[in-house]
C-alpha positions as CSV (number, residue, x, y, z in Angstrom):
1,X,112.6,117.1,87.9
2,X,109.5,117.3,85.9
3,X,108.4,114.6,83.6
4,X,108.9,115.1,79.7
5,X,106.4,115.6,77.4
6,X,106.6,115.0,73.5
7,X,106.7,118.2,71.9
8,X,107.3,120.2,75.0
9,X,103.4,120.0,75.2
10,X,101.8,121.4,78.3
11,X,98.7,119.4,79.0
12,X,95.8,121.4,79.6
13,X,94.0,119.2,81.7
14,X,94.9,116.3,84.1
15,X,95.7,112.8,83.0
16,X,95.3,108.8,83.6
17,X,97.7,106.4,82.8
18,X,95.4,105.5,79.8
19,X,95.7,109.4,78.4
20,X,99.5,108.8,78.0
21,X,102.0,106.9,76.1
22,X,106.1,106.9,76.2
23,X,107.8,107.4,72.6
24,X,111.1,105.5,72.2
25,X,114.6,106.9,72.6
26,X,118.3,106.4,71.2
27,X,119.5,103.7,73.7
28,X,122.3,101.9,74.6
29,X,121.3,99.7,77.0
30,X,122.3,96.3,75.6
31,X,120.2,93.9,76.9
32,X,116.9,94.4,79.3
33,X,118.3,92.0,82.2
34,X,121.2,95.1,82.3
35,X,118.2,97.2,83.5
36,X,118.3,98.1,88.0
37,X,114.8,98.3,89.3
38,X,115.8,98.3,92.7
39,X,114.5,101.8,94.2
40,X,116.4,104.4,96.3
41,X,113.2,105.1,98.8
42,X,115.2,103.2,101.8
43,X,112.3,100.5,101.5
44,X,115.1,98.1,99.9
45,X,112.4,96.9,97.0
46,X,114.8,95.1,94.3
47,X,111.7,96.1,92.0
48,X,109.7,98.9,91.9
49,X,106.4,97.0,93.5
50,X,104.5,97.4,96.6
51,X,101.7,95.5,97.3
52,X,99.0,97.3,98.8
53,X,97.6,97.0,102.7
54,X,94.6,95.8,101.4
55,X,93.2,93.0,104.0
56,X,91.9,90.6,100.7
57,X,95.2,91.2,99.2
58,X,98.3,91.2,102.0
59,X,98.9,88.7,104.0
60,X,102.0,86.2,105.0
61,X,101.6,84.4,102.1
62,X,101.6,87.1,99.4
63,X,104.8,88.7,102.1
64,X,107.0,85.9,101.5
65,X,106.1,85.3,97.7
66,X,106.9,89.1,97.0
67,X,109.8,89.8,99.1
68,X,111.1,86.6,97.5
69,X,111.3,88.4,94.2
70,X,112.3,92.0,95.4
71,X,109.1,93.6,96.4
72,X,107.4,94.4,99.9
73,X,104.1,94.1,101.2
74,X,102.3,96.1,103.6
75,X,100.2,94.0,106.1
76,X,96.6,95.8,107.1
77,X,96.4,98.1,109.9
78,X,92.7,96.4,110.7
79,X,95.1,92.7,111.8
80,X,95.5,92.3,115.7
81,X,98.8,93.3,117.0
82,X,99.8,89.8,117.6
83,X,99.1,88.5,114.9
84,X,100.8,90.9,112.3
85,X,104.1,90.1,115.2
86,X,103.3,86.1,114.5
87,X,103.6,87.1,110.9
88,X,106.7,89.0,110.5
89,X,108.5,86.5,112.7
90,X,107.4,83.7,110.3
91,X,108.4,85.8,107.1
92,X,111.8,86.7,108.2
93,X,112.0,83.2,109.0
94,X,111.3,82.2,105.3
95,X,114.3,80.8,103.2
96,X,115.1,83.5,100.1
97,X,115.4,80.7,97.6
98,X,113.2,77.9,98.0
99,X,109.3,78.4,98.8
100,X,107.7,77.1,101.8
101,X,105.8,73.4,101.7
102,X,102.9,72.7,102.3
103,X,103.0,69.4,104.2
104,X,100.0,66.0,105.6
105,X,101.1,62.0,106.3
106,X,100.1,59.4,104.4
107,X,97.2,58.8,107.0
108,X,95.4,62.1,105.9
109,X,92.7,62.0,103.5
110,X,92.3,63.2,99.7
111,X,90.3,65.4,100.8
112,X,92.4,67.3,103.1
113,X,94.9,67.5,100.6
114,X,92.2,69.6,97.9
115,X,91.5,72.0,100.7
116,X,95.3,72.4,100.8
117,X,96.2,72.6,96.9
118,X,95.1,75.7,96.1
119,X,96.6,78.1,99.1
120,X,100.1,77.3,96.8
121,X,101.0,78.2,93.2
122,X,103.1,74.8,93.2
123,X,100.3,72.8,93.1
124,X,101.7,70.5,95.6
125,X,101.4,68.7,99.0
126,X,104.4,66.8,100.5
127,X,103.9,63.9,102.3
128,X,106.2,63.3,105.3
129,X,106.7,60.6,107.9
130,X,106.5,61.3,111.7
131,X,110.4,62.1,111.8
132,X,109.6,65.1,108.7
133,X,111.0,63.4,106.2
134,X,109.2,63.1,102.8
135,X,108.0,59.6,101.4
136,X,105.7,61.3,98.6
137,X,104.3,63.9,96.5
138,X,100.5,64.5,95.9
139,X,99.0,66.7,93.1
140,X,95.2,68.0,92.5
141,X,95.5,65.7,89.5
142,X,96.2,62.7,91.8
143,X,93.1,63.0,93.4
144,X,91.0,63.7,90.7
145,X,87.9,61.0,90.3
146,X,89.5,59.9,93.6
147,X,87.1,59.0,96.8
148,X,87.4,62.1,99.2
149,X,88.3,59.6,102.2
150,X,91.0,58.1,100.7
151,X,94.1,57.9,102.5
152,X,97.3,59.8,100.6
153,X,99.3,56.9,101.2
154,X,97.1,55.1,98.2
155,X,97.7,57.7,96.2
156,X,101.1,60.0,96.3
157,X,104.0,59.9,93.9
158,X,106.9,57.7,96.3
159,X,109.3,58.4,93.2
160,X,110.7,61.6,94.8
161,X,114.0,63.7,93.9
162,X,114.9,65.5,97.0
163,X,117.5,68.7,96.8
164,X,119.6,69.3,99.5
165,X,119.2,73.1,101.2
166,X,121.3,75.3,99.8
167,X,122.1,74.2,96.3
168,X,122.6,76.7,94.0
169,X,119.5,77.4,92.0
170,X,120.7,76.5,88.5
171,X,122.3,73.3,89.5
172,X,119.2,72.9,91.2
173,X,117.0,73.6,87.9
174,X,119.6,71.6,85.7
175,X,118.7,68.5,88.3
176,X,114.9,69.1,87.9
177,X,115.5,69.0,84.2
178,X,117.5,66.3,83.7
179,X,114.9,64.3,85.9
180,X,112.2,65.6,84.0
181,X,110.6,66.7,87.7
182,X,108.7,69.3,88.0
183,X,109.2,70.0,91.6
184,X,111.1,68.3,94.5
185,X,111.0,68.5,98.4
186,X,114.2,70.6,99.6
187,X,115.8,68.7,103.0
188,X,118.5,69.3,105.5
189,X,121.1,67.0,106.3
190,X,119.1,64.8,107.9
191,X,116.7,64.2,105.4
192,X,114.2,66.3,106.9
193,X,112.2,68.8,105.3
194,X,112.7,72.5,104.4
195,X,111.0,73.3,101.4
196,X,110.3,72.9,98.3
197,X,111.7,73.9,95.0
198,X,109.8,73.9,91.2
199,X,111.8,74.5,88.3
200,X,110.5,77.6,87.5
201,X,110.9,78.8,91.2
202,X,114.9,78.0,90.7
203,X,114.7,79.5,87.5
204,X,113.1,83.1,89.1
205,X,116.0,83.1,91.9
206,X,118.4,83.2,89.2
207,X,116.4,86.1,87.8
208,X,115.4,88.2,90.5
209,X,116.8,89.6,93.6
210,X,115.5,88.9,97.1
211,X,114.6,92.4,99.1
212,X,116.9,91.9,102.2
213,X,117.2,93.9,105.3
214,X,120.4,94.1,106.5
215,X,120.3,90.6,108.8
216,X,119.7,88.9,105.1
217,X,116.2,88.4,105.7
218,X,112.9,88.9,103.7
219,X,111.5,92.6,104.5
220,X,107.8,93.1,105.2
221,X,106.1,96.6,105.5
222,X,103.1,97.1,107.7
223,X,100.2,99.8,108.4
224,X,98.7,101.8,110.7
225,X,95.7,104.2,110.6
226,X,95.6,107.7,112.1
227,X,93.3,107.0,115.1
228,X,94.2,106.0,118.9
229,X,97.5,105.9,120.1
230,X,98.9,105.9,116.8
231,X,102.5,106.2,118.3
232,X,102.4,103.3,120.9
233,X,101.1,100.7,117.7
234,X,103.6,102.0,115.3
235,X,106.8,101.5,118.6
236,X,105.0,97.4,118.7
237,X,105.2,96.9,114.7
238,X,108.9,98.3,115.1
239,X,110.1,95.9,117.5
240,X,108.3,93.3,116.0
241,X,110.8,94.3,113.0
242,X,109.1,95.7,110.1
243,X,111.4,97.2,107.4
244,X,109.0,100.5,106.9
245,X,106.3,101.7,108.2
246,X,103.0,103.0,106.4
247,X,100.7,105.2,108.2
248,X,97.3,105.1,106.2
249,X,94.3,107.0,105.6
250,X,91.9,107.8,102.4
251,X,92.3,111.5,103.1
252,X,96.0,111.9,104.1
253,X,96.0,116.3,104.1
254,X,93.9,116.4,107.8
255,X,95.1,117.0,110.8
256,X,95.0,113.9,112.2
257,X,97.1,112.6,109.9
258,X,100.0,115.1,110.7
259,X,99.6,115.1,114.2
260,X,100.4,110.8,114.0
261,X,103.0,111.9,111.6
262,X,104.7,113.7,114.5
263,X,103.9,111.0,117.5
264,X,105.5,108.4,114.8
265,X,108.8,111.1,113.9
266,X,109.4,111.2,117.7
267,X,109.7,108.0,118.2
268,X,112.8,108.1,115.9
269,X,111.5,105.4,114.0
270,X,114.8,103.3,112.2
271,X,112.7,102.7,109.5
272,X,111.3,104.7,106.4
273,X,107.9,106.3,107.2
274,X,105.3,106.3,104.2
275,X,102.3,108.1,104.5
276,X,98.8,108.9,102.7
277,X,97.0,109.4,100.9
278,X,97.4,113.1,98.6
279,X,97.2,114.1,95.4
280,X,98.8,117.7,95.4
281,X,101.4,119.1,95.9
282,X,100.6,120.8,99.2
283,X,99.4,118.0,100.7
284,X,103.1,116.3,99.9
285,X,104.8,119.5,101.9
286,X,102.3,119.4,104.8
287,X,103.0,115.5,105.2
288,X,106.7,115.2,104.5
289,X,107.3,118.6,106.9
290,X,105.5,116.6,109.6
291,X,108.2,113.8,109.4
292,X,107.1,111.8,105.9
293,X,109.7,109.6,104.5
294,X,107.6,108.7,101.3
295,X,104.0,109.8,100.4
296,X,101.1,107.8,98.7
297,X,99.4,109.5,95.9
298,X,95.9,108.4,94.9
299,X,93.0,109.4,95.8
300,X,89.9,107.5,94.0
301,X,91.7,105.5,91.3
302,X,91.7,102.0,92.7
303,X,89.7,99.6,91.3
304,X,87.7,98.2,94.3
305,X,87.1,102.3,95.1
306,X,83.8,104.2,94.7
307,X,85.6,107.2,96.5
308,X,84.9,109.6,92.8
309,X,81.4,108.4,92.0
310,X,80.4,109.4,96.0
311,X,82.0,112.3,96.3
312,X,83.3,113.3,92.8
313,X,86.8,114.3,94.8
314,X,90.2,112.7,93.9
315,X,92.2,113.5,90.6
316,X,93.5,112.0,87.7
317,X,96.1,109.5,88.9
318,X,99.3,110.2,86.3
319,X,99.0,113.8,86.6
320,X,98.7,113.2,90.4
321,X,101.6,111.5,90.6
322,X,103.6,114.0,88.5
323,X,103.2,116.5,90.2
324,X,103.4,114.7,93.9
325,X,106.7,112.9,92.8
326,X,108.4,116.3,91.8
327,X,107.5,118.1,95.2
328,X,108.9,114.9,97.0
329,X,111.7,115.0,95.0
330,X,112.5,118.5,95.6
331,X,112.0,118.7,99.2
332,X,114.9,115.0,99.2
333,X,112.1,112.6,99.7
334,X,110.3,110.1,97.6
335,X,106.7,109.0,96.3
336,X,104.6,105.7,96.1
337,X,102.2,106.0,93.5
338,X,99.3,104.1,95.2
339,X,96.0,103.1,92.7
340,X,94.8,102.6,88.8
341,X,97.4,100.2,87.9
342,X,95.6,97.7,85.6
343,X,98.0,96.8,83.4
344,X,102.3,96.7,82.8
345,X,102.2,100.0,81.4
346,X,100.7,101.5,83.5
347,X,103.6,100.5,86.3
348,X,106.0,101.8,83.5
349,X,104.2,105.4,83.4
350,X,103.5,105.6,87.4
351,X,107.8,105.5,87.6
352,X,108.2,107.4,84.7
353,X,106.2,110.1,86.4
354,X,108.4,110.0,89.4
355,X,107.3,107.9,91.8
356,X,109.8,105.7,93.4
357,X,107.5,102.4,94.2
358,X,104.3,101.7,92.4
359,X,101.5,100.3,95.3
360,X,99.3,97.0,93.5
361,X,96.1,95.6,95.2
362,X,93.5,94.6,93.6
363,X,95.2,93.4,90.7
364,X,97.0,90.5,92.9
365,X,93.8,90.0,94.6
366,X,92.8,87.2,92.0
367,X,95.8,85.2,92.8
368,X,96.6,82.1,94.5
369,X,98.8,84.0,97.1
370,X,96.3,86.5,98.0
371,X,94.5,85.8,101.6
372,X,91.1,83.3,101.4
373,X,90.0,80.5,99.9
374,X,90.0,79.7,95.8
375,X,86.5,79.4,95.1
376,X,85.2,77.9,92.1
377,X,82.0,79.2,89.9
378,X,79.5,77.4,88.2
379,X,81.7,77.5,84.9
380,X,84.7,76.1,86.6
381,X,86.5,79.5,86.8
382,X,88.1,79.9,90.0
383,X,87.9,83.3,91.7
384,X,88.8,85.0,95.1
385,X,86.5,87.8,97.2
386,X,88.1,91.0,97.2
387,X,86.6,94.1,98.6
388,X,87.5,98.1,99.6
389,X,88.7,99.4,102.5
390,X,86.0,101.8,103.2
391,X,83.6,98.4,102.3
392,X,80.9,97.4,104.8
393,X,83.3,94.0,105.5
394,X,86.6,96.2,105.6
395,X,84.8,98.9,108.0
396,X,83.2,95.6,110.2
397,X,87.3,94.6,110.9
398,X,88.1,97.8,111.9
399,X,85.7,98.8,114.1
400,X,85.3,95.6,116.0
401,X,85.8,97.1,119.0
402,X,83.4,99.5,119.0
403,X,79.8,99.7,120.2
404,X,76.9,98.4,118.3
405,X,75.6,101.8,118.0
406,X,78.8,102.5,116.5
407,X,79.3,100.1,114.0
408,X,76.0,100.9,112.9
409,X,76.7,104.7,112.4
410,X,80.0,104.1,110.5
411,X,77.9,101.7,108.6
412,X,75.8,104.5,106.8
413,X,78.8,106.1,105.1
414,X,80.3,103.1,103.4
415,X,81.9,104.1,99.9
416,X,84.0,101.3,98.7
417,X,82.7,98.3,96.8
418,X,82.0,95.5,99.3
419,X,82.4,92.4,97.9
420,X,84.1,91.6,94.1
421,X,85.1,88.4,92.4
422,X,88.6,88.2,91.3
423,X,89.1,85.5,89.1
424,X,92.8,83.9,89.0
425,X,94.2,84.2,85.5
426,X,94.9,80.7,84.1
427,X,97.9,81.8,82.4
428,X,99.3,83.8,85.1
429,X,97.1,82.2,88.4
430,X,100.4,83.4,90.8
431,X,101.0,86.5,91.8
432,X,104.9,85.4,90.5
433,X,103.2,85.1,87.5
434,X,101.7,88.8,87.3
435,X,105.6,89.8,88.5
436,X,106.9,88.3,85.4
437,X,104.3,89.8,83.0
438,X,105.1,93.5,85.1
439,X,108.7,93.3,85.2
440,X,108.9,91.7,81.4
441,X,106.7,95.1,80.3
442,X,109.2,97.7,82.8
443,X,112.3,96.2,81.9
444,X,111.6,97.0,78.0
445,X,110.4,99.8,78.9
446,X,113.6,100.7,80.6
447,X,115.4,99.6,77.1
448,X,113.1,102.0,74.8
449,X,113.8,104.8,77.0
450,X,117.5,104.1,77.1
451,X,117.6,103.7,81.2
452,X,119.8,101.8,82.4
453,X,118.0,102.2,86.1
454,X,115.0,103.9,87.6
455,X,116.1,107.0,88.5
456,X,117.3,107.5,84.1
457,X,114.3,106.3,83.6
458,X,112.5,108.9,85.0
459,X,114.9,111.1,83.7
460,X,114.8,110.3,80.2
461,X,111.5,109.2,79.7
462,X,108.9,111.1,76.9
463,X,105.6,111.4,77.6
464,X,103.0,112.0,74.9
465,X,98.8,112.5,75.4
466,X,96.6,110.3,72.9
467,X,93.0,110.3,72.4
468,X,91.4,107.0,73.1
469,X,91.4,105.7,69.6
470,X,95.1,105.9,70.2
471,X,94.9,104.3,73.5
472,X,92.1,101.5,71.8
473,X,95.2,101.3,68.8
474,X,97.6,100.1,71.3
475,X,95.4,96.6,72.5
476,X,95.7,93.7,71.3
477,X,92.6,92.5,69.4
478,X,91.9,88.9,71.9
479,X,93.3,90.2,75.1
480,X,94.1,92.4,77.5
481,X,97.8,92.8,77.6
């Protein structure tokens, strides 16, 4: 099924998310926390949100933090072999309620601890004895004004509540509360360490639903490209025990593409097959006929991608996604609309339009979950580097291998941008926090359309085209969204 526009208006040109707005509909969906977002692709995403194989973006860190809240992440197809294995091993290993600590003894130094702090949104290193056990808590605020040398022992928090594993998360939040902690280490019977737990954390796993496969643990997605032995990678990232597989390119409708559509189909892969990238409706036949599960649309709409301005090829991405979604729909299959989210509404349209998962990558590039170091400006700001896939870094991890000769030809064709600043919110400086601010903006959305799931939304959705004044009309004078 089509999308629906206000007016039964047939738009004679195609449209961005920013061309479009949803009018509200009689609904009778009670309360926004009624609304399902888990999707029906076979990817088991408990929200609609895919976060893209982006090597400044996905990594073990981000994994664990999304699956944790119901999305997936797609690790790189540029990451050695053993090391995306090492990493889906340690994500499925990761607990679905409390998050994973980061840990030094009271012999390590201050500052070993502030090259530590910011790799976690909790803000928090736990100190543990030689036997794991924790005697103390250090925050970036106890080691302010303090002498980089000094040992943690001098000065970590010893007043410590500790949870035992496995405590239900709101009698976990109610004991943070009533102790007026912010945090506490999470420890097995023995008194060893697990974990750790922040109010707000226990608060989200009452709010959220883990994305499972069916052994109960966290599911991670992960890429491959269309060159080499496509089908011999995509066999190792199965047994290493992905949950779906992505095969990836900027120009998905070539041959090369369908011919590692058909090595991967043969295998008889257990797991959903997404593939990309398209932006028509022929290109979503050609690839779902060669063995496509679900296909990426976008071409040119991401924000670290320079694909349009180069080449002036790509399209519009919400008519794209339109009209991709309803062939995959027609033909029993699904679409992942893949670029040019910038904002909550934007998520809101992509599913209205059809697509079953929305792909996010630069926008969670800026935060504290994203792969790299937090950097700080002159100003104070803090910031990651994020860059394109067809960058000069992103094309330098790919083609490592290769000759110098080689490297040096690729080199020459270089579209995306190669090296950004993304600077972490510091109201939202977790990519939890961007989840909140997403799934807060879907779930009304849900409400206005009177959906009481995904597949009503899409359904019952209305569509209308504004002019940019009406777009400009919609934003709030001091900030963004």
């Amino acid at each position: 099924m089509n999308v629906k526009f206000l007016n039964d208006l047939e738009p004679p040109y195609d449209l961005t998310y920013s061309d479009v707005f949803m009018v509200p509909s009689r609904s009778s969906v009670g309360s926004r926390l009624a609304v399902d977002l888990s999707s029906n692709d076979g990817t088991g995403t408990t929200i609609p949100l895919v976060v893209a194989n982006m090597t400044a973006v996905a990594g073990r860190r981000m994994a664990e933090t999304v699956a944790r809240r119901g999305g997936i992440t797609v690790i790189p197809q540029d990451i050695p072999l053993d090391v995306v294995a090492d990493v889906i091993g340690w994500v499925k290993k990761r607990d679905l309620v409390h998050d994973t600590p980061l840990t030094l003894t009271p012999h390590d130094t201050v500052g070993e601890a502030l090259q530590l702090l910011p790799k976690r949104a909790h803000n928090a290193v736990i100190v543990v004895d030689w036997d794991n056990q924790p005697v103390g808590v250090v925050t970036e605020a106890d080691c302010e004004g303090v002498d980089m040398y000094t040992q943690l022992s001098e000065v970590m928090s010893s007043e410590l509540l500790t949870l035992p594993a496995g405590l239900d998360p709101r009698t976990a939040f109610d004991r943070l509360h009533e102790g007026r902690h912010r945090l506490a280490p999470i420890v097995d019977a023995d008194g060893r360490l697990v974990g750790i737990l922040t109010r707000m954390g226990a608060l989200r796993a009452t709010l959220y639903q883990p994305a499972v496969d069916p052994q109960g643990r966290l599911r991670i997605a992960a890429a491959v490209g269309v060159n080499g032995d496509v089908a011999a990678r995509a066999k190792e990232l199965i047994d290493a025990g992905i949950d779906c597989l992505v095969v990836d390119t900027a120009h998905g409708h070539q041959n090369k593409m369908v011919s590692a559509l058909r090595a991967v189909k043969a295998l008889d892969a257990p797991v959903p097959v997404a593939a990309g990238n398209v932006v028509t409706a022929e290109g979503v036949r050609d690839l779902i006929h060669a063995g496509a599960d679900i296909v990426k649309v976008g071409v040119g709409p991401g924000a670290m991608c320079t694909t349009r301005m180069m080449t002036g090829v790509g399209r519009p991405q919400f008519s794209a996604v339109v009209e991709c979604a309803a062939e995959a729909r027609r033909l029993g299959r699904h679409a992942w609309a893949d670029g040019g989210v910038r904002h909550p509404r934007d998520v809101a349209l992509a599913l209205a339009a059809g697509a079953s998962n929305v792909m996010i990558g630069s926008w969670f590039a800026g935060t504290y979950e994203s792969p790299g170091d937090t950097r700080t400006d002159a100003d104070g700001r803090k910031y990651k580097e994020n860059f394109g896939m067809a960058s000069a870094r992103a094309v330098r991890l790919r083609t490592a291998d290769d000759s110098a000769f080689e490297r040096a030809r690729k080199a020459v064709f270089e579209e995306g941008i190669s090296t950004s600043r993304m600077y972490l919110d510091p109201k939202r400086p977790s990519v939890e926090d961007q989840i909140d601010a997403i799934v807060a903006g879907l779930r009304s959305s849900c409400t206005y359309a009177g959906a009481s799931n995904l597949e009503e939304f899409h359904r019952q959705a209305v569509v209308g085209v504004q002019s940019s004044s009406g777009y400009a009309e919609g934003m709030p004078l001091h900030q963004s969204w």
